[in-house]
Structure formats: C-alpha cells, structure tokens
C-alpha positions, 0 to 999 in steps of 0.5 A: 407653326403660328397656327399650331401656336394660335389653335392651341392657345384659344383651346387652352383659353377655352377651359373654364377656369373652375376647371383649371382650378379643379386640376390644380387642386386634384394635382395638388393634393397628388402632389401632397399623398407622394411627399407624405409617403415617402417621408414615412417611407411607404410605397404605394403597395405599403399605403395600400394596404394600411389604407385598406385599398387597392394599389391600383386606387393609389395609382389613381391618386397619385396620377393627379387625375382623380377626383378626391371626395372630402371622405377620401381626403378625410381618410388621407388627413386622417391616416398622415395625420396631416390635414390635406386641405385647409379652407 
C-alpha cells in the first residue's frame, strides 16, 4: 500500500502548479454559476435558455472542467449582474 501511496503522491507533486491553479479557478467560477442560479432559482435548462445556450454547455460549465474565456465570464457577470472574477 506504501507504494500505491508513494506513486500517487510524485504524480500529484508532478502537475505544474499553473495547472492546479487553473482547476482551482475553473472549479472555482463553477462553483460560483451553481450558487448564483439557485439563488435566482433557475436550473440549468432555465439559465440556458436566458443565456441563449445549450443546456449541455451549461453541464460544461458547472462540471468545473471547462475552460471559461474572459467573453463567457463577461456574460455570466453580466447576466448575474455580479462580477465572477475580481483581479
């Protein structure tokens, strides 16, 4: 089990860490889409379709694997009126 233990650990030690900063961030602004729906209420065929996307995008969104450009995020601020990001 040491092993197993010892592998895993130099793999996750390998990943850049602009990499895990990138997960963070996409997890991040995810994280962000779900709390702000359900405080309006929608789900994700509702902000779909007021976003004038696919539901399956949305999915995409809130699967904290998709890489969001600054336009999407702009939109998403935009519509929330809530800014996603602050630099």
């Amino acid at each position: 089990m040491k092993s197993i233990e010892n592998t895993y650990k130099k793999i996750v030690d390998s990943v850049p860490d602009s990499i895990n900063q990138e997960v963070e961030w996409e997890i991040a602004v995810s994280n962000k889409i779900a709390v702000l729906m359900q405080s309006k209420g929608l789900s994700k065929k509702e902000f779909a379709e007021q976003m004038g996307k696919n539901p399956s995008e949305i999915t995409k969104w809130l699967s904290g694997q998709h890489n969001f450009t600054l336009r999407t995020i702009a939109e998403i601020s935009a519509f929330f009126k809530s800014p996603m990001l602050k630099i």
